[in-house]
N, C-alpha and C positions, 0 to 999 in steps of 0.2 A: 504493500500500500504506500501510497504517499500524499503528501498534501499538494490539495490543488485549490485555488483562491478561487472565491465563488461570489459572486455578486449577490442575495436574494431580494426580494422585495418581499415582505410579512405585512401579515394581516393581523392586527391586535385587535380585537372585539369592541374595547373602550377608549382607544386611542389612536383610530383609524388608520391611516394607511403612513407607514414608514420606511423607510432606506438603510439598510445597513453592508455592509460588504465583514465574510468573516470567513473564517479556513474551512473546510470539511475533508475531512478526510476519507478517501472514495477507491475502491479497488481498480488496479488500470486497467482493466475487460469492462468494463461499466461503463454503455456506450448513450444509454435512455436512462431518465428518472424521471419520477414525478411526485406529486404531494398527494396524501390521503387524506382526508380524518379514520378515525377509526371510532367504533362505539366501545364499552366494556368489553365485550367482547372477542377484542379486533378483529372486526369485522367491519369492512368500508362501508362506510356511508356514503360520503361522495369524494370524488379527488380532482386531479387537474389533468390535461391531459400530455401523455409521453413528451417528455423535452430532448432533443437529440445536445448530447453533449460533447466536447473537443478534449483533448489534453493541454493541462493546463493554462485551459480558456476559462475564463469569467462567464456566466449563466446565469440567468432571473428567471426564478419559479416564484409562485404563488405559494403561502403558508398560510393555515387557522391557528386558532390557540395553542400555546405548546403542549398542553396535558394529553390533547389525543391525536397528535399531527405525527405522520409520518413524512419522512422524502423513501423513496423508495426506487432501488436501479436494476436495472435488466442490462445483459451484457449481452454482445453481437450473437456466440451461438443461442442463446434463449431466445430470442426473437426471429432468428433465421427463418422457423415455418411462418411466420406471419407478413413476409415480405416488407418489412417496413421501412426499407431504403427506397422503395419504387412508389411505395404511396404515402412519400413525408407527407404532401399536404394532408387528406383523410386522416392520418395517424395524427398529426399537432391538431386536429378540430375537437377527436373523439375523447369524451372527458373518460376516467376511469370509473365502471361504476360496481355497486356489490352485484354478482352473478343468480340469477335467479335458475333453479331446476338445472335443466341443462342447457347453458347458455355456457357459449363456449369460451374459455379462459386462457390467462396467461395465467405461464407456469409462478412459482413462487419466486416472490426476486433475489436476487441473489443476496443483493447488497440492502439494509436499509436503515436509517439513521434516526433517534429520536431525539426532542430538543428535552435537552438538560437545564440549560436556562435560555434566555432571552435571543441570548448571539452565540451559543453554544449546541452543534448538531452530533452528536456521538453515534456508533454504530450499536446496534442495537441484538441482543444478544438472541431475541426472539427472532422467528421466521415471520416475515412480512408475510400481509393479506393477501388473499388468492381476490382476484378483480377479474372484471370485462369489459369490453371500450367494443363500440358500435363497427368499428374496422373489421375487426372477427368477425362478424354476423355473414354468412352466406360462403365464407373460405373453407377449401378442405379439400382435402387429396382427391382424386377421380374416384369414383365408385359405379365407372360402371360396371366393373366387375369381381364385386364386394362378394363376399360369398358369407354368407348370416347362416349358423347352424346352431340348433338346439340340442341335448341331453337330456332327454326323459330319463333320470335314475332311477326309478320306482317302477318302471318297466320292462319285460322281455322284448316288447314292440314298440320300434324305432316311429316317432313322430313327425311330420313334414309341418315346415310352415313356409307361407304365401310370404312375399316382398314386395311394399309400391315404393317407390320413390312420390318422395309428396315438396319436394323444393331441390335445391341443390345438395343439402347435407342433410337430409332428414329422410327416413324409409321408415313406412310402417309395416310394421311385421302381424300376420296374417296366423293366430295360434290355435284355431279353432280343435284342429286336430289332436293337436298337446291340449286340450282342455282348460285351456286360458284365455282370457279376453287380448283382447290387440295391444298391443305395445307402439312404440315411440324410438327408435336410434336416432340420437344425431350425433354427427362427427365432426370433430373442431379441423384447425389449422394442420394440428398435429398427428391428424389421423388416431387420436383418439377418442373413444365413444362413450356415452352417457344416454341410459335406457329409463323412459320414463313408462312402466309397467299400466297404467290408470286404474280401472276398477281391478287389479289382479291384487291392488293392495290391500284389499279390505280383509281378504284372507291369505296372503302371502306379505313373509318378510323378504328386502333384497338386502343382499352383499356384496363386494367386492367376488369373484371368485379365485380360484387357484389357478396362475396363467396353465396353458395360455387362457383359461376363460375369462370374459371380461366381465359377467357377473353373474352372481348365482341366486334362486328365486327359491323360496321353501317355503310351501304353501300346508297349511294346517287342515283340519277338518277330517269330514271321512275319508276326503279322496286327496291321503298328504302322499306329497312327493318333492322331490326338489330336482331343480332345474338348472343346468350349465348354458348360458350363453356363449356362443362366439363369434367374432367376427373377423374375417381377414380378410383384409385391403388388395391383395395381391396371390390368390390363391394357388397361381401358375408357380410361384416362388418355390420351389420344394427344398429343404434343409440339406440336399447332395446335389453332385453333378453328377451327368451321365455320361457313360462311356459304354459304344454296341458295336458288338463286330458279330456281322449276320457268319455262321458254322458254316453251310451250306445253299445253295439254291434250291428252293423247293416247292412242289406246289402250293397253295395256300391250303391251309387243314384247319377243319371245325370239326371235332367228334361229334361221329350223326346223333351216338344220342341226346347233343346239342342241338340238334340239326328237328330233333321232332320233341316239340314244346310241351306235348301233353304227355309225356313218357318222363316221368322224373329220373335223371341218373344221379346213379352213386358216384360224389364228386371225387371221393378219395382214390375208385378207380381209371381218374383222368389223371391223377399225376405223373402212372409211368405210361402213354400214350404223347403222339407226336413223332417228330422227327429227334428227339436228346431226350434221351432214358433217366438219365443218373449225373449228379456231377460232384466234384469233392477236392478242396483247396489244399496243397501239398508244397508246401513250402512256398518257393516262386512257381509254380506251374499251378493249373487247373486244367484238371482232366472232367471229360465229357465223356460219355459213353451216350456215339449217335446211331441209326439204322439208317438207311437209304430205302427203306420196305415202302410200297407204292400204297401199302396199306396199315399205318402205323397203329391207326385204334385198336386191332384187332389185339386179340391175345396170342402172346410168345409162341411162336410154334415150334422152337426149341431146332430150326432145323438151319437157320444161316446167322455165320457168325455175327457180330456186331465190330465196329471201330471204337479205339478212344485215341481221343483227341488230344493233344495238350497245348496249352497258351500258356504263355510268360503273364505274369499276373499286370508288369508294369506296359508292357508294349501290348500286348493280348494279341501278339503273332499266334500263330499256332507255329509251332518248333517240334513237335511229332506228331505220327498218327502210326498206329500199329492197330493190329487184329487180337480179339479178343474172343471168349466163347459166347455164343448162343442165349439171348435173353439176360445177360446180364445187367444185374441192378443192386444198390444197396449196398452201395460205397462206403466205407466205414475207415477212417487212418488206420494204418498199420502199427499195434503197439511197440512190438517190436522192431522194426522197420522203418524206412522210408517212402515203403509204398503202400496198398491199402488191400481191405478185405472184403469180401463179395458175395453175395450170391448166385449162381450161374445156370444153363442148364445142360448137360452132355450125354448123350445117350437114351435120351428120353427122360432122364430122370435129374432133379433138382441135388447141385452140389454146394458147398461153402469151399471157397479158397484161399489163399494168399498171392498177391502178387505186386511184382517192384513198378516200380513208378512210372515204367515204361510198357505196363501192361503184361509182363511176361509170368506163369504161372509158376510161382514158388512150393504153393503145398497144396493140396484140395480134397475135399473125404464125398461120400454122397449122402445124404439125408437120409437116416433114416424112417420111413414112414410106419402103418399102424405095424402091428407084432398081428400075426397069426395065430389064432389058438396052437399049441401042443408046442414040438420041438424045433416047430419049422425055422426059418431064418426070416429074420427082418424082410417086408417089402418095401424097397426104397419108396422114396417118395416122386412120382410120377408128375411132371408139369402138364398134363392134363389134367388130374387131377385138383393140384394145388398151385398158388403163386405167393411166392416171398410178399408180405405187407408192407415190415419194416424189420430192422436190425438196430443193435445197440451194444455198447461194450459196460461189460458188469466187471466191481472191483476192480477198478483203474485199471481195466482195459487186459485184466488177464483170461476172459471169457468174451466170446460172442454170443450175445442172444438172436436169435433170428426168428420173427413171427411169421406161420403161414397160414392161410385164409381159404378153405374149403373152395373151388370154382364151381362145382356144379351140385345140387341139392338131390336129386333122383336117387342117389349111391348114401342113403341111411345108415349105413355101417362104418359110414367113414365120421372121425369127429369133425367137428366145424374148425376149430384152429389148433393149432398145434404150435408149440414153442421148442426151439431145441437150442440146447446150449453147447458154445465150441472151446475147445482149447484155441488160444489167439496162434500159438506156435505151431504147434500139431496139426490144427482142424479138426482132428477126433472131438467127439460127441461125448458130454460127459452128463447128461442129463436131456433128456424129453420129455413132455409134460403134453396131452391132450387137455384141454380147455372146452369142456361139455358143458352149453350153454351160452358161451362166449359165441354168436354170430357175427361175423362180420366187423368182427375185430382186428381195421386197418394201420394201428399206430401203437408204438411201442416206446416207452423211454424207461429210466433205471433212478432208483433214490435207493442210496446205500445199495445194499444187494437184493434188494429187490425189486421184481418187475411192476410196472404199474404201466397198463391199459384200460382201453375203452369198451367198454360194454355195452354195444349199442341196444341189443337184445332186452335188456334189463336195465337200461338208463344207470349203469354204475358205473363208479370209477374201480378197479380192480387192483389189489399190491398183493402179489406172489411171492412167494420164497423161489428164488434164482435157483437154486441147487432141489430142494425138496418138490416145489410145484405148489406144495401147499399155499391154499387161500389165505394171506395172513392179516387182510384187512378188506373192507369194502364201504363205499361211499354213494350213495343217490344222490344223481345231481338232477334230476329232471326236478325243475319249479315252472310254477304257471303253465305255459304254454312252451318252454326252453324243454329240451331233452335230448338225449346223445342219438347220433343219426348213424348210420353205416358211411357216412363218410365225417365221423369226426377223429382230430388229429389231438395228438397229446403231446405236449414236450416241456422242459423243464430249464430254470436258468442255471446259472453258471454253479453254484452251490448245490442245486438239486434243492434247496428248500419251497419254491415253487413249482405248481402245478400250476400249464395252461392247457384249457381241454375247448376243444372247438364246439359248438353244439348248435341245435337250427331248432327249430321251430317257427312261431311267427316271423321271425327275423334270424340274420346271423349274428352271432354272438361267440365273445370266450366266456369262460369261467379261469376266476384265480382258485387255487385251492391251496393253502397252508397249512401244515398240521397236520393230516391226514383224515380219515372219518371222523375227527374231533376234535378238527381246524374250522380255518375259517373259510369261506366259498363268498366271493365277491365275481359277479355278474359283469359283462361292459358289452353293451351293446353298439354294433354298426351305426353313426347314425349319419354321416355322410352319405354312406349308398349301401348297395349289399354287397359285403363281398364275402366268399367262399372261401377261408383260410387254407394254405397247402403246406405254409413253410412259416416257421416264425424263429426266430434268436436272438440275442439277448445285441442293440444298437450298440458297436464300440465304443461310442466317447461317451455312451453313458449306461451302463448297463443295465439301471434302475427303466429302462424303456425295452421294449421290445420295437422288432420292425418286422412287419407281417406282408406279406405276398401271398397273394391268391387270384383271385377273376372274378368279374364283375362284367353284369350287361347294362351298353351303354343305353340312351335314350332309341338311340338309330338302329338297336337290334344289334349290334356286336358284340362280340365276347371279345374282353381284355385285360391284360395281365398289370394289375395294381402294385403298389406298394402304399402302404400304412405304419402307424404306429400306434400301441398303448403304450398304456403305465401303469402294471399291477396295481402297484401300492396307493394311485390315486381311483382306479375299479373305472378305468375308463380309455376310451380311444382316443387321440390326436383328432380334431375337428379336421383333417383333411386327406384323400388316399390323392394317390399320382398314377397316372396310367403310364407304362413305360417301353409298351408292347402290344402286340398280337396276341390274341390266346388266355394262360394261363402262367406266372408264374408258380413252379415248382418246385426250385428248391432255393435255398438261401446261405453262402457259406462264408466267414470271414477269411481274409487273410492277416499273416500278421501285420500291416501296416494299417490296420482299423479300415479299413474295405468290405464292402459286402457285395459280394457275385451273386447275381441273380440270373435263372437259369429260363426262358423262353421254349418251350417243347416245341412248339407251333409251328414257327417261325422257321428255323430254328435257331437262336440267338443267343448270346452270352452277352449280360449288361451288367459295369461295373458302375457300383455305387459309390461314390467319395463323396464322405462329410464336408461340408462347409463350415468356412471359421466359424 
């Protein structure tokens, strides 16, 4: 700070108008000031309006009595969103006034001075009044493609509301569906918003909300619920940049049972369909495992081999391609190793393997499938019969678990899934486990040592003993209208202390689950659009987030492959998904440099995600 001489002219109440000149001492960013009064309060009454100031230049403001008189100064970036270099004159007319509702304001001033005596201005320990001046009125960033979304918390089903523009900064929101009366947004200079709810008040309280929401609405009665507002000015803005290298040329592909609208499919069985099966981040490489099959929906016919691909993670050349076996999917890192482990299929029948980083088969066993009554020998297990769901590494990676999922229903002798566990080294089978009553049980993850899936049959979440089979806990999650689907997905963060379980009903939806059967279960519904979860992991630069990929239909009838994000711990999604593709995304993988590859079946495409500062 330093001192800068300052001319004022003061207003004394009972000894009318006088001249004084005295020092003030004034931060050197402080480029506007002006005079207030204040009530008890401090809360303006009335003021003067902005005076543009020089360095150490002389300046005459107007003062009232010293006991509630503020000067009060804004510096160059504080005022930047209100353009006040281009509209001095407007700016020196419009006096300062107190802000009624949502009448849009300047920020708090940085700087502000109270008089101590007569010819004495000191800086003042308090924060200066929040004001509004007539300049503001009708300023504010573009909005014509504002994107306003609501959070029904108290529901399984996602609510839509209506948006008019009703002036340049003001849109009323249309809430009929969320069971509130119309609301009010208006948005200042600074693009930020101030929501006047009207009759929603009478039984609702508002708040600030937890960003990003910009307020939160909790309404009492029989029908209580609370409510997250949001609003983003720039919705195209997504928090990465993108980076797509198309794999190969290919036809354009909708799986047909996309293709016939009244046929509902099971979405968990589009994730390994397309032209790119599998894909999994390996130091600097990322491998793909793609087919060239003219008909990729169809199910593995166990009869032509497949490619894997690999890309430098930083250039995303591809730098090999070698041959692989038949149907392979359910890439898992190699514990031991550099390369990764698989499920495959050779000879007709379904094997687990090992192999180096360049696709070449290190170890492989064949699966055993059911046991025959008497002395007979195991019958492997048949890829007609059955298809790998998912795979997972149990006790840090010293076991494979590998789930498989019944194909066809006629053949009642067979179980519905079957789990088999591997030595990571060996591949030998050191445990199998039939799952009677588990239908269509697509997705598998590991807490501690044991398994825990989805039970779509029976809406449960399942935790298995790894080694025994035994049932060692179980959880319902079907509420309201929410319940586990034959296409829901299960996975877990970096600690394995949460549970994320995909689940449909009215709408799409996760579940968090902590604790196990006698934890906690926190709901977060869709409410941007629908999308079909396929892939979710824990966002690099901040783990407390997930970022989820799946497929959504647009207005215009396509299918496209999304990205999203929640936040367990706030029981909620990111008010916004990005489309980023064709299709679906299907898998989701980091590398070390906090990158997320996201995998395009469709297309068939490899998109790399990098965070933004």
């Amino acid at each position: 700070m330093r001192l800068r001489l300052a001319g004022l002219v003061l207003w004394a109440a009972a000894c009318g108008v006088k001249h004084s000149t005295i020092e003030v001492d004034i931060p050197d960013d402080i480029t506007h000031v002006a005079v207030v009064e204040v009530d008890e309060h401090g809360e303006v009454l009335f003021g003067s309006p902005l005076h543009r100031i020089e360095p150490n230049e002389p300046f005459g403001i107007a003062s009232g009595s010293e006991s509630n008189t503020l000067v009060v100064g804004y510096s160059r970036d504080q005022l930047a969103p209100y353009d006040v270099e281009n509209r001095a004159e407007l700016v020196e007319r419009a006096r300062l006034e107190r802000p009624d509702a949502c009448a849009p304001r300047l920020p708090i001033p940085k700087w502000s001075g109270v008089w101590s005596s007569a010819d004495r201005l000191t800086t003042s320990a308090a924060p200066g009044p929040i004001a509004t001046a007539d300049f503001l009125k009708d300023r504010c960033p573009d909005l014509s493609n504002v994107d306003i979304d609501i959070d029904r918390r108290c529901s399984p089903v996602r609510c839509s509301l209506g948006q008019r523009s009703v002036g340049p900064c003001r849109i009323e929101l249309d809430l009929l569906d969320c069971g509130l009366e119309p609301a009010m947004v208006t948005f200042d200079p600074r693009g930020q918003s101030c929501i006047e709810w009207g009759r929603n008040e009478a039984l609702c309280e508002s708040g600030l909300g937890v960003e990003p929401s910009i307020e939160q609405l909790s309404c009492g009665g029989e029908s209580a619920c609370l409510y997250d507002l949001y609003a983003n000015l720039d919705p195209d803005n997504a928090p990465f940049e993108t980076d797509t290298v198309r794999l190969f040329d290919a036809p354009p592909f909708v799986h047909t049972g996309l293709r016939r609208s009244a046929v509902p499919v099971p979405r968990a069985r589009l994730r390994y369909t397309g032209y790119a099966l599998d894909m999994i981040v390996l130091g600097a490489r990322v491998l793909v495992v793609v087919t060239h099959d003219n008909t990729p929906n169809q199910e593995c016919a166990g009869l032509l081999p497949r490619q894997l691909f690999a890309y430098d993670v930083d250039s995303l050349e591809r730098v090999r391609s070698s041959t692989v076996p038949a149907c392979m999917t359910q890439l898992l890192p190699d514990p031991s190793g550099d390369g990764f482990l698989a499920t495959f299929a050779l000879d007709g029948e379904w094997h687990v393997g090992r192999f180096d980083e360049r696709g070449r088969m290190l170890q492989a066993r064949p699966v055993d499938g059911r046991s025959m009554p008497g002395p007979s020998e195991p019958v492997k297990l048949a890829f007609v019969d059955f298809e790998p769901a998912d795979v997972a590494l149990v006790d840090g990676g010293r076991w494979m678990a590998a789930l498989f999922d019944r194909r066809r229903d006629f053949d009642m002798t067979m179980p519905r899934s079957i789990v088999t566990l591997h030595d990571t080294t060996t591949m030998e089978m050191v445990a199998r486990h039939e799952l009677e009553g588990v239908e269509d049980a697509r997705s598998l993850t590991v807490q501690g040592d044991q398994l825990v899936l989805a039970s779509p049959f029976t809406h449960r979440v399942l935790w298995i003993d790894a080694l025994s089979g035994d049932l060692v806990d179980a959880l319902a999650v079907q509420q309201d209208t929410l319940k586990l689907s034959s296409f829901s997905t299960i996975s877990t963060n970096r600690d394995e202390s949460l549970l994320l379980v995909g689940v449909t009903g009215g709408e799409r939806a996760l579940m968090a689950i902590r604790g196990g059967s006698s934890g906690e279960i926190r709901r977060m519904v869709f409410f941007d659009r629908e999308v079909d979860t396929f892939a979710q992991t824990p966002w690099p630069s901040d783990p407390s987030r997930f970022v989820i990929g799946g497929i959504s239909l647009t207005p215009k009838g396509e299918w496209v492959g999304v990205i999203g994000f929640n936040e367990p711990e706030q029981s909620r999604f990111s008010p916004d998904t990005w489309e980023i593709g064709a299709g679906l995304v299907s898998q989701l993988e980091a590398d070390d440099a906090g990158r997320i590859f996201a995998l395009l079946p469709w297309v068939p495409a490899l998109v790399r995600l990098t965070p933004k500062p």
